[in-house]
N, C-alpha and C positions, 0 to 999 in steps of 0.2 A: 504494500500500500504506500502511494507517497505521501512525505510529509503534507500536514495541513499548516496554511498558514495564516496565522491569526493576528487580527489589527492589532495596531500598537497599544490601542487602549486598553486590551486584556491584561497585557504582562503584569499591572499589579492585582490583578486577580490570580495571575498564575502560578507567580512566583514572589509572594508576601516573605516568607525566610528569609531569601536568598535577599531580599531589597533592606531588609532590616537589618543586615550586619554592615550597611552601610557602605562598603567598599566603592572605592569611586569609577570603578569600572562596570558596575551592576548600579549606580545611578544615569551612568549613560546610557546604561543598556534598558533602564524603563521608558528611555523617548523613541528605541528602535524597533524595528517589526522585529517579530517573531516566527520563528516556525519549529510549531510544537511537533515532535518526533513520534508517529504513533506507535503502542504499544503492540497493536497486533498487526497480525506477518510477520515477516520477513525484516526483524527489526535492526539487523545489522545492516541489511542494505539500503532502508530507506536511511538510515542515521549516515550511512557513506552517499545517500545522493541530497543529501538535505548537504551535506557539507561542501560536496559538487558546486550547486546550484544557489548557494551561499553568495551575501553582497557583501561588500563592505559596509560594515554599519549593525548588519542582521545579528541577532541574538538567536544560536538554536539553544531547544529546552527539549531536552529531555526524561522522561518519565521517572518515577518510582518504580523499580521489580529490578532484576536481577535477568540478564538477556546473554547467549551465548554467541560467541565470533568464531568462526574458523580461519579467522584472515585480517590483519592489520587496516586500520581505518585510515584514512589523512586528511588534511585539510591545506591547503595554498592558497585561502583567500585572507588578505587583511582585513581588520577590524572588525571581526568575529568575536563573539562570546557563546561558548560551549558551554550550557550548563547543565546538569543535572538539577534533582529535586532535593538532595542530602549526599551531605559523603556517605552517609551508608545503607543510603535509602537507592539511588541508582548504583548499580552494579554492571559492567561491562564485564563478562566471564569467556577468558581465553584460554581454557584450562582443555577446550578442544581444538587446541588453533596449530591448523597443519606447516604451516610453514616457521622460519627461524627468525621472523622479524617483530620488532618495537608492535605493540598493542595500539598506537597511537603515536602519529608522526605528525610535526605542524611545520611550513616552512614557511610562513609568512609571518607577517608583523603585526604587533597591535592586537594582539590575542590573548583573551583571556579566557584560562581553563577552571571551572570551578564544581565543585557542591558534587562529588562521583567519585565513586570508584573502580579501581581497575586489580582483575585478578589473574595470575597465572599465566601471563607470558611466555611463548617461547624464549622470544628475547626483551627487548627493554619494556618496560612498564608505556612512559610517555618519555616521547623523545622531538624536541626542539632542532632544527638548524638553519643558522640564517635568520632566525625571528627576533626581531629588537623589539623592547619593549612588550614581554611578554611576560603576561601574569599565571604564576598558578598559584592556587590558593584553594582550603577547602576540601582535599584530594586525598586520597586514599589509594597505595600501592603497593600489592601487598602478596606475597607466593605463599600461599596455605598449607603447603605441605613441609612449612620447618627451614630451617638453615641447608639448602642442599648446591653443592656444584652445577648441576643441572638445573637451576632456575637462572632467570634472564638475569643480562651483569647490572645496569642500572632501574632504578625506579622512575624518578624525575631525572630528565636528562639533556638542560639546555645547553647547546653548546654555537660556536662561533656565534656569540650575541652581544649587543650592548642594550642596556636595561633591562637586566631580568629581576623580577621580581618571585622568591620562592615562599609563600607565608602558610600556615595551617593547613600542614601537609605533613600525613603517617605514612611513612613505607618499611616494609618490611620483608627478612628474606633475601636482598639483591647481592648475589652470589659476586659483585665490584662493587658498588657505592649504592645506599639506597638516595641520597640526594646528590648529585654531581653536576656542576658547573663547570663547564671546559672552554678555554679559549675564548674568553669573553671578556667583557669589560662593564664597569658599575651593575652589580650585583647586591642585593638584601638578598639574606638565606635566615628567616625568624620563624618564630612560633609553631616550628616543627618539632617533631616527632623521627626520628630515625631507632632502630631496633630490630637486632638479630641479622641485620648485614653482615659483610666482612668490615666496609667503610661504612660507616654512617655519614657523614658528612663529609664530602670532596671537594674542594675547590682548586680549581688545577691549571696552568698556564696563565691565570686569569689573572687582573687589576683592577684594583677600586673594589672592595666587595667588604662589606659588615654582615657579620654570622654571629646572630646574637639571639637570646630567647628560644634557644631550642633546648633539646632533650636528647642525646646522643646515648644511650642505654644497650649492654645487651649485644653490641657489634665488636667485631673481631676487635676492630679498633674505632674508636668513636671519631674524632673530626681529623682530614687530613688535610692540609696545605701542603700541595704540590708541585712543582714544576720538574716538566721531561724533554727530555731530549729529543730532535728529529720530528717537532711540530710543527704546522704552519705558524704558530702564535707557539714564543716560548717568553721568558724573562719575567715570570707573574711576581708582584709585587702590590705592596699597599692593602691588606687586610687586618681586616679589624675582628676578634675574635673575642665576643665577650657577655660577660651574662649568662653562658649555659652549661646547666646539667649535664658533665660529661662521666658517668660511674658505671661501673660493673660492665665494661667492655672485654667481657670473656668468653665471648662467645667463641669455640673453636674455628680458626680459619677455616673455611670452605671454597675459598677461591680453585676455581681449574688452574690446572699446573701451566706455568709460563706468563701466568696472569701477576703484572708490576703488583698489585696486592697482595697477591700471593705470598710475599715476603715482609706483613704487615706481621709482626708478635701479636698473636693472641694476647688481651691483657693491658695494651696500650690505650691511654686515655687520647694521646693529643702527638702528634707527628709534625713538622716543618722541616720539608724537604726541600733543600735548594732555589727556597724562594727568598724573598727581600722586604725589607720595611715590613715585616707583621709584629702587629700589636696584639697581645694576649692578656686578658686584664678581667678582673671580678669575675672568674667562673667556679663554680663546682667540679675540681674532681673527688673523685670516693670509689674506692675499692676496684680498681682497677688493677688487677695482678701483676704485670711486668712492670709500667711501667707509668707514671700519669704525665708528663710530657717528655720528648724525644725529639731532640734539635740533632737533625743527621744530613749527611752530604748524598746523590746519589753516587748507587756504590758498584756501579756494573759500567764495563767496558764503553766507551760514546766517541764519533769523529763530530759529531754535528761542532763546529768552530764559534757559533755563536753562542754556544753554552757555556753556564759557568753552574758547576755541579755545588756550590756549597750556602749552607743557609747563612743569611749575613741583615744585620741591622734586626735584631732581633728583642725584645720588651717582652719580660713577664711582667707583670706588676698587681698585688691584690691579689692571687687567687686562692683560695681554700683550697688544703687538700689532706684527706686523711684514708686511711684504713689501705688496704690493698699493698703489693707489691711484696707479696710471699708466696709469689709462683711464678719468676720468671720464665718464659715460652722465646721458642723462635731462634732465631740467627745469636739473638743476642743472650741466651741462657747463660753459654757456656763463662762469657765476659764476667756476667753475675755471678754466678761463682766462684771465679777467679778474687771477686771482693768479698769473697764471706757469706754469698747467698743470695744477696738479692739488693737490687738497684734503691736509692733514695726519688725521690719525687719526681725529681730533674733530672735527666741525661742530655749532653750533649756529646757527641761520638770524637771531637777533638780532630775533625779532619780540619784541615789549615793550606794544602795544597793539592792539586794533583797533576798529571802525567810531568813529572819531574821537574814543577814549577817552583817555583818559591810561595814563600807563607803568605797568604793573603789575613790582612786585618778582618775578621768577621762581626767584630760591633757588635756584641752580644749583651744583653741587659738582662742579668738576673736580680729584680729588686722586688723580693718576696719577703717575707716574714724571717728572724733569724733561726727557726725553729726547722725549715723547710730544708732539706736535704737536698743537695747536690753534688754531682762529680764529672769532669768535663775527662771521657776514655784517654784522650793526650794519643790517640791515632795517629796522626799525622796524615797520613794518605791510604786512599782506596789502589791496590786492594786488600782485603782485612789480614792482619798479619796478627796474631795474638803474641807477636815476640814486641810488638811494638807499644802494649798496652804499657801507658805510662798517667794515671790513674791522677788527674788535681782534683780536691775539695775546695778549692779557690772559687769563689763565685768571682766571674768577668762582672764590669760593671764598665760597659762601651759609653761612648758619648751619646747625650742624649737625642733621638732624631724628632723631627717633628712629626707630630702623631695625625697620621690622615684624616681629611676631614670627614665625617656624616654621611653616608651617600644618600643622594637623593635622587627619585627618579622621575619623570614627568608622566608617570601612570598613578604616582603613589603619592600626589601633594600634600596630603595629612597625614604623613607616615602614624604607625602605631607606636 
């Protein structure tokens, strides 16, 4: 059946919830027309020709129930809003979905995805590219059957964008990141939920990005700051990391083998790999077994020339942390041992050059509490040599940098 399409006058009969939380993407979308997604037939295909046939400006709505896919949906019109009736109230189920692809792929702009969610993927949950200024919010992604390799690598997955907006969004399960931002620029990642991933939170290649007000629980490793080698967009810098719940990230790695996660220690609260100017400040860590932050260099073999593999310009400051870190896992066990068993709060791995450079200044700022444990491995260079471990409890204390501004986006004028 095709969609039907209902004046604009309807929408606040249609969707009263969705207009009361107020977001300013769902006050645009009560001046736009509508087309209501129908319930019966063939409801994957009219929801893929309603997206077809989509204007810019159009708001699709779709139902309350629980509907099955055997094939990834997409959408390439700007200024669209995708919404369901609740994130737990519409359900998209691709728990019979014959091919290897993302559940939902958008490549246009000015999108906002809201109030639904999405199950069992072959591969990614919802996947972005190309799309600026693209909202999720609301959203729900989530693999039912447990922590397993064989679930899709991301949940939310915008990547090459500028302004993304990622707010009140659960995923769960993503055998790579349940929230990942790749290669992009001015980024919010708030008032999420991430749980039972490998990553919980990735922010990767990327600049300008606040990740704040979340909940990082339960994942191999809770939030990671990344940058890798061999990207279109490499040199990510300027994150701001702050406000959230980052505890009991123990959940055993389940990454597929050869997967860069793959080599996340189970037990890690908080990772900054080879990125630049991150600020780290008022979070919760708790019980996170290896290790609750880990300032490390990448550590595998790279020609890409415009890399610089080591994390540098680096601010803790303010953040709580207790219990955990009496199970060291991973690459880095054996290190822990070598100190008596088990890591303090803080690690940083002590790489200072590589392929037979000289010591690069790394600007590192640990200004925590005097109670908080630290010890910088005193490595030197990748690749790991444990003849090299040369262990400081000296907290670095780098010159102070200026701490990035607030990002603001033009979808999100009244931030939360």
């Amino acid at each position: 059946m095709r969609p039907i399409i209902i004046a604009s006058a309807m929408l606040a009969v249609l969707v009263p919830a969705a207009c009361s939380k107020k977001a300013p993407a769902e006050k645009a979308a009560a001046q736009a027309p509508v087309t209501q997604v129908s319930a019966e037939g063939d409801f994957a295909a009219s929801l893929q020709l309603a997206l077809i046939e989509a204007k810019p400006g159009d708001t699709i709505l779709m139902p309350e129930g629980t509907f099955a896919f055997t094939t990834g949906v997409s959408l390439d019109v700007d200024d669209v809003v995708l919404s369901g009736a609740g994130q737990n109230k519409t359900i998209l189920d691709f728990s019979g979905q014959t091919g290897a692809g993302e559940g939902l792929l958008v490549t246009s702009d000015d999108v906002t995805l809201t109030d639904f969610s999405i199950r069992d993927t072959k591969g990614d949950g919802i996947k972005s590219k190309g799309a600026d200024r693209i909202t999720y919010q609301y959203l729900t992604v989530e693999w039912t059957g447990g922590p397993l390799a064989t679930n899709g690598a991301y949940g939310v997955y915008p990547v090459e964008s500028e302004d993304v907006l990622v707010q009140n969004v659960t995923v769960r399960g993503a055998s790579d990141a349940g929230i990942y931002v790749g290669q992009s620029k001015n980024i919010i990642v708030r008032n999420s939920i991430a749980e039972f991933n490998v990553a919980g939170i990735e922010i990767e290649n990327s600049s300008n990005a606040d990740v704040h007000g979340n909940i990082a629980r339960d994942n191999a490793g809770g939030i990671l700051i990344f940058d890798l080698p061999d990207l279109p967009v490499i040199g990510g810098h300027s994150t701001r990391v702050f406000d959230n719940q980052i505890v009991h990230n123990n959940t055993p790695n389940f990454a597929p083998v050869g997967n860069i996660v793959a080599g996340v220690p189970t037990g890690t609260g908080l990772i900054v790999m080879a990125n630049r100017d991150v600020y780290v400040f008022d979070n919760t860590f708790e019980d996170n077994d290896t290790v609750h932050v880990f300032l490390t260099a990448y550590n595998l073999p790279f020609e890409d020339e415009r890399y610089n593999p080591l994390p540098r310009d680096i601010t803790l400051r303010g953040n709580t942390y207790t219990g955990g870190l009496a199970n060291p896992q991973g690459f880095v066990a054996p290190i822990a041992a070598a100190l008596g068993g088990q890591f303090p709060a803080i690690v940083t791995d002590g790489v200072t050059r590589w392929s037979g450079g000289g010591d690069v200044e790394l600007n590192i700022d640990i200004d925590e509490a005097e109670d908080v444990g630290f010890v910088s491995l005193g490595l030197g260079e990748y690749p790991l040599d444990p003849a090299n471990l040369a262990p400081s409890f000296e907290r670095p204390s780098g010159g102070k940098e200026t701490e990035p501004s607030p990002i603001v986006l033009p979808q999100d004028p009244q931030p939360e």
